[in-house]
Jmol script that loads the backbone (N, CA, C; Angstrom):
load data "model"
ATOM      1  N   UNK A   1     112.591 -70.552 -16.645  1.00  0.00           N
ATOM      2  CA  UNK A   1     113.543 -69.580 -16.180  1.00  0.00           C
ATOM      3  C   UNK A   1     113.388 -69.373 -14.675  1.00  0.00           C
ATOM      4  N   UNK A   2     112.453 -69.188 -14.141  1.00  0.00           N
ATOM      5  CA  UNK A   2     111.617 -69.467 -13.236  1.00  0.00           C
ATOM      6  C   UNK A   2     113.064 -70.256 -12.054  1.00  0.00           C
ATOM      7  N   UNK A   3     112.665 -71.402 -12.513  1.00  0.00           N
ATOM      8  CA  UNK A   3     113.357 -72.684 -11.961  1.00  0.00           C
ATOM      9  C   UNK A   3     115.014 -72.508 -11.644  1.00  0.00           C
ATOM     10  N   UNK A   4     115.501 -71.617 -13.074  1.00  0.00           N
ATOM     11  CA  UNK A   4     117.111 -71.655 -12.722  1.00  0.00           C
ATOM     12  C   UNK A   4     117.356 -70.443 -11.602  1.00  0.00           C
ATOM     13  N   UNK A   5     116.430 -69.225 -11.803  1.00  0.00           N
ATOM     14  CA  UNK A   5     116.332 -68.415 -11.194  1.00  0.00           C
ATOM     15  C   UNK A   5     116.293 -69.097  -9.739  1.00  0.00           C
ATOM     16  N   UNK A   6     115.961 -69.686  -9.072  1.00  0.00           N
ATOM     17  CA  UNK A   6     115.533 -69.992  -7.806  1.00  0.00           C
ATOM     18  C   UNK A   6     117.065 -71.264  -7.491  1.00  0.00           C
ATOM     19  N   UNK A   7     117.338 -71.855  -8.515  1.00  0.00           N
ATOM     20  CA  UNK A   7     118.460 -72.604  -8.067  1.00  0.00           C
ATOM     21  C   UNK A   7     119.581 -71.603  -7.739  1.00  0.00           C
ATOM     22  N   UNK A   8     119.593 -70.759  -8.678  1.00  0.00           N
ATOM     23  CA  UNK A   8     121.062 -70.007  -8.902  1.00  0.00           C
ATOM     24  C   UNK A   8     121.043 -68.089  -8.618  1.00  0.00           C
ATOM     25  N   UNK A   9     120.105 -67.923  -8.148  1.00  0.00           N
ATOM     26  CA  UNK A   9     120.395 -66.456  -8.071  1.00  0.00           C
ATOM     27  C   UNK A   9     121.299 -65.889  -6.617  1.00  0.00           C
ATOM     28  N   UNK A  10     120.783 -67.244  -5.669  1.00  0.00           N
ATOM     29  CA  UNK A  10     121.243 -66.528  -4.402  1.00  0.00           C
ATOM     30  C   UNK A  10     122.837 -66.761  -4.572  1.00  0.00           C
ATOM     31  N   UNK A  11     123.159 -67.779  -4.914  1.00  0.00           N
ATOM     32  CA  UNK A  11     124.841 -67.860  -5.351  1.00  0.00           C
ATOM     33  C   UNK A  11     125.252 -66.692  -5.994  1.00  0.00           C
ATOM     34  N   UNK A  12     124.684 -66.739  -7.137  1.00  0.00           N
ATOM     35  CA  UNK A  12     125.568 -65.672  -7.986  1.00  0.00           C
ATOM     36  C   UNK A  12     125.354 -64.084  -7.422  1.00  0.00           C
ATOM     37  N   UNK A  13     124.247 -63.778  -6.730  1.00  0.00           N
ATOM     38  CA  UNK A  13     123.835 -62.712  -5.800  1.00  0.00           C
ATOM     39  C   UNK A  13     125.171 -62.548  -4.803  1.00  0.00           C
ATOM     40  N   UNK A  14     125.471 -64.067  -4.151  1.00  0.00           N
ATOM     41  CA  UNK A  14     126.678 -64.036  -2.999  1.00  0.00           C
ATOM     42  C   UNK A  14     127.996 -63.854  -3.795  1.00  0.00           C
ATOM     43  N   UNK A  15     128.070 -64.007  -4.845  1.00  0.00           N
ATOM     44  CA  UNK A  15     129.321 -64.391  -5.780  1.00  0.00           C
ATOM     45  C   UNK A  15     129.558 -62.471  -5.652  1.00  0.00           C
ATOM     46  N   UNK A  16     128.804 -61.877  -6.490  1.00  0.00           N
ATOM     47  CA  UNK A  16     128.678 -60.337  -7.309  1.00  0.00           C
ATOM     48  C   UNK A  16     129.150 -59.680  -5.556  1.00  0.00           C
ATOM     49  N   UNK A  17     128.181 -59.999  -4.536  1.00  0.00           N
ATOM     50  CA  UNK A  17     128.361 -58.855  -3.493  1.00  0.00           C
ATOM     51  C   UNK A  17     129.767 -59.348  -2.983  1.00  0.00           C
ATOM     52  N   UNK A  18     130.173 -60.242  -2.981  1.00  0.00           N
ATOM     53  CA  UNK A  18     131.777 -60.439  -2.367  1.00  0.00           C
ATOM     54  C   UNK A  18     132.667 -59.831  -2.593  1.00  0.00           C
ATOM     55  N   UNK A  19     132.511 -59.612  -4.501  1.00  0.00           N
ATOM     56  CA  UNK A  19     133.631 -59.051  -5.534  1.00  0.00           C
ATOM     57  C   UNK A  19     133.118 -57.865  -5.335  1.00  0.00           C
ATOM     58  N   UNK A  20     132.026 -57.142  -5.215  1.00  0.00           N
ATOM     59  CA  UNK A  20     131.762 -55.671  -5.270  1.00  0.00           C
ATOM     60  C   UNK A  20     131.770 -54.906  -4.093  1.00  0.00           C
ATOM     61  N   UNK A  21     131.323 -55.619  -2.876  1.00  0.00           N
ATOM     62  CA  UNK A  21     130.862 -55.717  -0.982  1.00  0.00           C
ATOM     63  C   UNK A  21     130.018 -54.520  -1.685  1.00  0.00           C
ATOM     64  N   UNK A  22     128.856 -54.767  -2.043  1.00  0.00           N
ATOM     65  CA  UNK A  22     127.758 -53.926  -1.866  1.00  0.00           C
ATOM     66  C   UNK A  22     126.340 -54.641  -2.396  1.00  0.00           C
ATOM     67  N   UNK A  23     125.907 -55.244  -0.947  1.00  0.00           N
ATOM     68  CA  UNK A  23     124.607 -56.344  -0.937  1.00  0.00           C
ATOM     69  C   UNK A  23     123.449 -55.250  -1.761  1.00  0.00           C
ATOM     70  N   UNK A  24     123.091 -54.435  -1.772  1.00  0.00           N
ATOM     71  CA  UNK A  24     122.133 -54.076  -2.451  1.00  0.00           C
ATOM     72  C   UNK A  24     122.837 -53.751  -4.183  1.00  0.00           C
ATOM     73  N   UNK A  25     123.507 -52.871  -4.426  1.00  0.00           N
ATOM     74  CA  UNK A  25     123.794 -53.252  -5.673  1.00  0.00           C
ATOM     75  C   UNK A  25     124.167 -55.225  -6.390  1.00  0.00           C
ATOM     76  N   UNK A  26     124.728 -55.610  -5.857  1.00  0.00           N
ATOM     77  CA  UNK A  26     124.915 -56.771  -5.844  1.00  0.00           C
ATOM     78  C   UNK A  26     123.278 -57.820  -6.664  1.00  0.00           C
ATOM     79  N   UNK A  27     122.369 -57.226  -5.681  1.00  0.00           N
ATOM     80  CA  UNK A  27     120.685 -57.992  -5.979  1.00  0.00           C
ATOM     81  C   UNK A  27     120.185 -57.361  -7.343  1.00  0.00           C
ATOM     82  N   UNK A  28     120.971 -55.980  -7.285  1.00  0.00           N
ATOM     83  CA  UNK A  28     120.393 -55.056  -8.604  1.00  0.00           C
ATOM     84  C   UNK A  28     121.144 -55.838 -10.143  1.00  0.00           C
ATOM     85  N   UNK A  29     122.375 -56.112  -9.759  1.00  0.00           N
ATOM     86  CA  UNK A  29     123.180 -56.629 -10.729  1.00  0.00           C
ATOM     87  C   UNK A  29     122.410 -58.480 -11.411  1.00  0.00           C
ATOM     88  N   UNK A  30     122.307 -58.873  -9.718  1.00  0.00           N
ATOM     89  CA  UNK A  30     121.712 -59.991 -10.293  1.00  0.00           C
ATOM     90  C   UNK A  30     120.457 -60.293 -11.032  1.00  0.00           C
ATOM     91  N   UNK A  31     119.609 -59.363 -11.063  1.00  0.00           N
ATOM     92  CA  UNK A  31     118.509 -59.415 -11.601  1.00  0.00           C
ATOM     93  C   UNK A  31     118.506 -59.071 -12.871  1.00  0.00           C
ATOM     94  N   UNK A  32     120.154 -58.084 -13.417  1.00  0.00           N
ATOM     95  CA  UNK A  32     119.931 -57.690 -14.366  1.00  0.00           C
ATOM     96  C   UNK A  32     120.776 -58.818 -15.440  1.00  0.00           C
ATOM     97  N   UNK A  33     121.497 -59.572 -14.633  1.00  0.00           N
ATOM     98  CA  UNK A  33     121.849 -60.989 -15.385  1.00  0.00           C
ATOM     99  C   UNK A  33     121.013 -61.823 -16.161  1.00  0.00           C
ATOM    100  N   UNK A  34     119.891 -61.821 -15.183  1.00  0.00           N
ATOM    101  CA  UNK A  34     118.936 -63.326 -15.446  1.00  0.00           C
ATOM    102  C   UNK A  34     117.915 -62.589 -16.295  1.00  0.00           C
ATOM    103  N   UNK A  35     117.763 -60.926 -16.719  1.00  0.00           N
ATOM    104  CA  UNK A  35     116.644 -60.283 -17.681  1.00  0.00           C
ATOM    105  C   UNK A  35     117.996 -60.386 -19.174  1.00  0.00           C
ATOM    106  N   UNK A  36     119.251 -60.444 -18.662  1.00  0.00           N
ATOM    107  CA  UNK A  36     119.922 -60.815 -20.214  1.00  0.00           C
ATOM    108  C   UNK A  36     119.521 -62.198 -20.669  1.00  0.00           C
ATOM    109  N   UNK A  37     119.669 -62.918 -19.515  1.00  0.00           N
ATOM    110  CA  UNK A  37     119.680 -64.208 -19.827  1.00  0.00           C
ATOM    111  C   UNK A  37     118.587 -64.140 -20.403  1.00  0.00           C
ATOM    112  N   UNK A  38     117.292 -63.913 -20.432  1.00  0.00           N
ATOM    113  CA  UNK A  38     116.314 -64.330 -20.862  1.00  0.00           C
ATOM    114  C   UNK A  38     116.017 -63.867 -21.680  1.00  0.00           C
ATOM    115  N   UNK A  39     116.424 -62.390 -22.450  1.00  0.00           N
ATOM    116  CA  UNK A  39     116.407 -62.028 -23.369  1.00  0.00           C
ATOM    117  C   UNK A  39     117.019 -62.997 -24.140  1.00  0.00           C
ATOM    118  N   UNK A  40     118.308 -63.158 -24.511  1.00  0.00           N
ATOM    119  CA  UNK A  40     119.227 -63.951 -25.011  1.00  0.00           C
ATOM    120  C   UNK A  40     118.690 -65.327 -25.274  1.00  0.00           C
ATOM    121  N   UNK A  41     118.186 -65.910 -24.276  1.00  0.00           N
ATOM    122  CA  UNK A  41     117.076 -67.040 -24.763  1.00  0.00           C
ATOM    123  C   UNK A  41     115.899 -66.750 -25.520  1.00  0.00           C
ATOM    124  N   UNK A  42     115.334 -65.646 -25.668  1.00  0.00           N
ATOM    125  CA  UNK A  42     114.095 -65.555 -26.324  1.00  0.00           C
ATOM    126  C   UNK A  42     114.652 -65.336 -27.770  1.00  0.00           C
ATOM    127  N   UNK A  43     115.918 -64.458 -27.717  1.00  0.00           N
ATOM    128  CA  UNK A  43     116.235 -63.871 -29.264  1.00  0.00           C
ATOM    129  C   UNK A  43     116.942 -65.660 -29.830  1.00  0.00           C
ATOM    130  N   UNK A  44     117.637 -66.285 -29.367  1.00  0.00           N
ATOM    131  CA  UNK A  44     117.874 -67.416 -29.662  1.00  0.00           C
ATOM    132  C   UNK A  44     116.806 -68.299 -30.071  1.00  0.00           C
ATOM    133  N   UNK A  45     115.521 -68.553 -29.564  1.00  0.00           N
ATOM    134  CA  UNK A  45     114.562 -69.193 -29.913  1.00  0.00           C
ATOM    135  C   UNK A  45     113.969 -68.996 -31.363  1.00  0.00           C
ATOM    136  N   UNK A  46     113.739 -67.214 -31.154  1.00  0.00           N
ATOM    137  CA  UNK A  46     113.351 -66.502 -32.709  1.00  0.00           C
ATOM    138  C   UNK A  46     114.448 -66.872 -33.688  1.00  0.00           C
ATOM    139  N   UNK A  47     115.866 -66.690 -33.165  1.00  0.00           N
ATOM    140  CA  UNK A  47     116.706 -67.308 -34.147  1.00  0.00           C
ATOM    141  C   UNK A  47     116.528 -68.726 -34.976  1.00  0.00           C
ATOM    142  N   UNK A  48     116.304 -70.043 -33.691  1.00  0.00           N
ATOM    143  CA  UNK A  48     116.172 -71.202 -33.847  1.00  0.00           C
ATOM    144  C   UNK A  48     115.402 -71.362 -34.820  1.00  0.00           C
ATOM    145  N   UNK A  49     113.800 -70.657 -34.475  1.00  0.00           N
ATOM    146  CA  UNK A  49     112.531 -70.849 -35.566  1.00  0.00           C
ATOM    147  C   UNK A  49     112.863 -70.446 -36.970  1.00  0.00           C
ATOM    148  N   UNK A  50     113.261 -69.489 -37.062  1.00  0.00           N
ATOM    149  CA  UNK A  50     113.868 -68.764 -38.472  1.00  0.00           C
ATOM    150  C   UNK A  50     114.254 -69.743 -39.316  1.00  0.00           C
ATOM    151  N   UNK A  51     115.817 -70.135 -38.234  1.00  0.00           N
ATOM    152  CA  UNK A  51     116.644 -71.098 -39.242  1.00  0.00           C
ATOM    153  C   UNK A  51     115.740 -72.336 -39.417  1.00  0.00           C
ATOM    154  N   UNK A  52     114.562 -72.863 -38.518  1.00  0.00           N
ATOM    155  CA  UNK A  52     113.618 -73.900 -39.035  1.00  0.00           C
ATOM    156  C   UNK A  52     113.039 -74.020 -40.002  1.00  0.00           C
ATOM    157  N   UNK A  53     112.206 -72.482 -39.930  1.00  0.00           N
ATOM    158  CA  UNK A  53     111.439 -72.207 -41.229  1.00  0.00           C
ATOM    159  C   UNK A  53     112.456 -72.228 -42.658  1.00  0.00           C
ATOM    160  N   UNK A  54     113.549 -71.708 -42.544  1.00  0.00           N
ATOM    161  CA  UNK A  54     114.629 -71.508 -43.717  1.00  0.00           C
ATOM    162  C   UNK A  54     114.685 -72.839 -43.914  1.00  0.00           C
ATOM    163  N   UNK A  55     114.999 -73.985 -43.491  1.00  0.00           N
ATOM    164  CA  UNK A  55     114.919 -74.834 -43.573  1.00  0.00           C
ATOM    165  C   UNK A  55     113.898 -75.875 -44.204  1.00  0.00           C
ATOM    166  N   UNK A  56     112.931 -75.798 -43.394  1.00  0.00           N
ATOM    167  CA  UNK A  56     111.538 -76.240 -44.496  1.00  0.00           C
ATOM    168  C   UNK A  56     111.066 -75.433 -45.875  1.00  0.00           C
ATOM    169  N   UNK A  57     111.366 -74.454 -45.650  1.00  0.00           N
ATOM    170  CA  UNK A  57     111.251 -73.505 -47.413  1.00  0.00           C
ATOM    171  C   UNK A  57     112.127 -73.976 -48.525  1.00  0.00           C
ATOM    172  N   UNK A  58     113.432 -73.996 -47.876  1.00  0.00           N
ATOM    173  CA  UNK A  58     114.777 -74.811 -48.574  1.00  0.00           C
ATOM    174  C   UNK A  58     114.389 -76.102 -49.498  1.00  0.00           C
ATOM    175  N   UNK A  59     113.431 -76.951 -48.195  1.00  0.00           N
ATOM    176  CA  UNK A  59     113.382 -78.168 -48.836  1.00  0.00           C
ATOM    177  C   UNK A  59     112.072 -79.023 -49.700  1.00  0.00           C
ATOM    178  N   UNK A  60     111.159 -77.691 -49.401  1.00  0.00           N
ATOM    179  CA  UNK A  60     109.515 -77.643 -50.393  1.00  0.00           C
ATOM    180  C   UNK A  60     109.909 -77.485 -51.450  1.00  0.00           C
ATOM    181  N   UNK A  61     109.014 -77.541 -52.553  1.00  0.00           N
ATOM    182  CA  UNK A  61     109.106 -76.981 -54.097  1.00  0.00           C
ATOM    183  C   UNK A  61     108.527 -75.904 -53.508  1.00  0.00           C
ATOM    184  N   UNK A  62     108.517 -75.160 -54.685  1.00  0.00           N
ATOM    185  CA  UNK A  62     108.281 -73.527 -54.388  1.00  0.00           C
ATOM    186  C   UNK A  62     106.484 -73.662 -54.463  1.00  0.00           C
ATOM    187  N   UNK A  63     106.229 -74.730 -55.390  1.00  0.00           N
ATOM    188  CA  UNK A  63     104.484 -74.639 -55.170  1.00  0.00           C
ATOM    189  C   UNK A  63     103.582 -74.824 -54.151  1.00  0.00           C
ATOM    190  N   UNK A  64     104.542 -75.784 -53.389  1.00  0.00           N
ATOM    191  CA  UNK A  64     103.784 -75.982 -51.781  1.00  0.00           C
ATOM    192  C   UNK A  64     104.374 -74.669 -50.986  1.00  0.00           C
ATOM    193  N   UNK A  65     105.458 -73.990 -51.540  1.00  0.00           N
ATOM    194  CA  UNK A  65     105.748 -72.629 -50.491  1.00  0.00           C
ATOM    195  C   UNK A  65     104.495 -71.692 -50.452  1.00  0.00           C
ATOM    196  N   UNK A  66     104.237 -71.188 -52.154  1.00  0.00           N
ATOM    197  CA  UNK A  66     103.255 -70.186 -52.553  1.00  0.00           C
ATOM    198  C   UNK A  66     101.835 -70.332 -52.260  1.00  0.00           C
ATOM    199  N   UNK A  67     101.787 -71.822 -52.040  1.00  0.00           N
ATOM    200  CA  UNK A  67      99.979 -71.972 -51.850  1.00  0.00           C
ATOM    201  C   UNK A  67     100.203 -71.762 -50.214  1.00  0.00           C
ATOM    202  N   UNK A  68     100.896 -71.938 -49.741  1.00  0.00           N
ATOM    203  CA  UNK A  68     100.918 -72.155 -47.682  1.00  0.00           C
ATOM    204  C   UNK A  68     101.097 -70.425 -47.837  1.00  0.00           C
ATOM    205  N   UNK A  69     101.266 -68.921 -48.547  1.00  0.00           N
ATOM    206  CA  UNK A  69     101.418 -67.951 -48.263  1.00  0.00           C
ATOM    207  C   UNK A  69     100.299 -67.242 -48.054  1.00  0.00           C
TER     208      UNK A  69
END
end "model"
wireframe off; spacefill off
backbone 0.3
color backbone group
């Protein structure tokens, strides 16, 4: 996150203060983009794993489920 952060904040920082003309709200806004973004990636990940695990449970017999509990 790190990484996109540093490609893309000062753009979208210049993008927000153009449409708003207010450079300090503008930095406030952008920061609060890239803490969705990353939320949104983390809850997506927990999503991803879920549907993994649903997935491997799906396709065990239930005896290899109950002994792995």
């Amino acid at each position: 996150m790190a990484e996109i952060y540093r490609a893309y904040a000062a753009d979208l920082q210049r993008f927000i203060s153009n449409k708003i003309g207010d450079p300090t709200l503008a930095e406030d806004m952008t920061s609060t983009v890239f803490l969705k973004a990353l939320r949104w990636l983390r809850e997506d990940q927990i999503l991803y794993n879920s549907w993994q695990e649903f997935q491997v449970r799906v396709g065990l017999p239930s005896s290899v489920i109950t002994r792995g509990a």
